[in-house]
N, C-alpha and C positions, 0 to 999 in steps of 0.2 A: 504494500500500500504506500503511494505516494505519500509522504510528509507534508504540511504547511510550510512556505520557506520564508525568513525572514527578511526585511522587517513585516510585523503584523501591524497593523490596525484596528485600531478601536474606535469607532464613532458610535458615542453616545447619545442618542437619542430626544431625550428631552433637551436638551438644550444646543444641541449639533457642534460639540466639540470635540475633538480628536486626537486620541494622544498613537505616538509611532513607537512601538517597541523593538529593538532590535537584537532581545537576545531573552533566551529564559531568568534569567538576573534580574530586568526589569520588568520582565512579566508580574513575578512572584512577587517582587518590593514592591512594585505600584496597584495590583491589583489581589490585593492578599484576600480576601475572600470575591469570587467571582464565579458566575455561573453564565454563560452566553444562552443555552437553552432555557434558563428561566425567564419569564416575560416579565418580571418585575425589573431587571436587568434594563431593559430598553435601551439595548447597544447591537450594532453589527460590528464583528470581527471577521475580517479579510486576509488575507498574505499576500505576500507581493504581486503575486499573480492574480490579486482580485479576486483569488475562490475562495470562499465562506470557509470561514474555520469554527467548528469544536472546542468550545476552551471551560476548562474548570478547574478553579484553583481553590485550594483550601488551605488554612494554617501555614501560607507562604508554599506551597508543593503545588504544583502543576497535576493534577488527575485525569484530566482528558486535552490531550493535543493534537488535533486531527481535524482533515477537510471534512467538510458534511456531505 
């Protein structure tokens, strides 16, 4: 299975701001609890190639990193 490549993207939703991550480091520091499939969420995550990514972070650890 193809991987997400970095940098990813996060545009959140309510308010359409956007932050660029470029490595699991800043993933986990900026986004320490996270869930892109929960709709309370109201963010799209991309990768460089603009396909949807999979992301779940808990307690700083990445759980789910993968294209949808």
């Amino acid at each position: 299975m193809t991987k997400p490549k970095f940098p990813i993207k996060v545009r959140f939703l309510e308010d359409d701001t956007e932050w660029i991550l470029d490595s699991e480091i800043e993933m986990v520091s900026n986004l320490e609890w996270f869930n892109s499939d929960d709709p309370g969420e109201k963010a799209l995550v991309t990768d460089k190639q603009g396909r949807a990514v999979r992301l779940t972070v808990e307690e700083l650890r990445i759980k789910i990193f993968e294209l949808k």
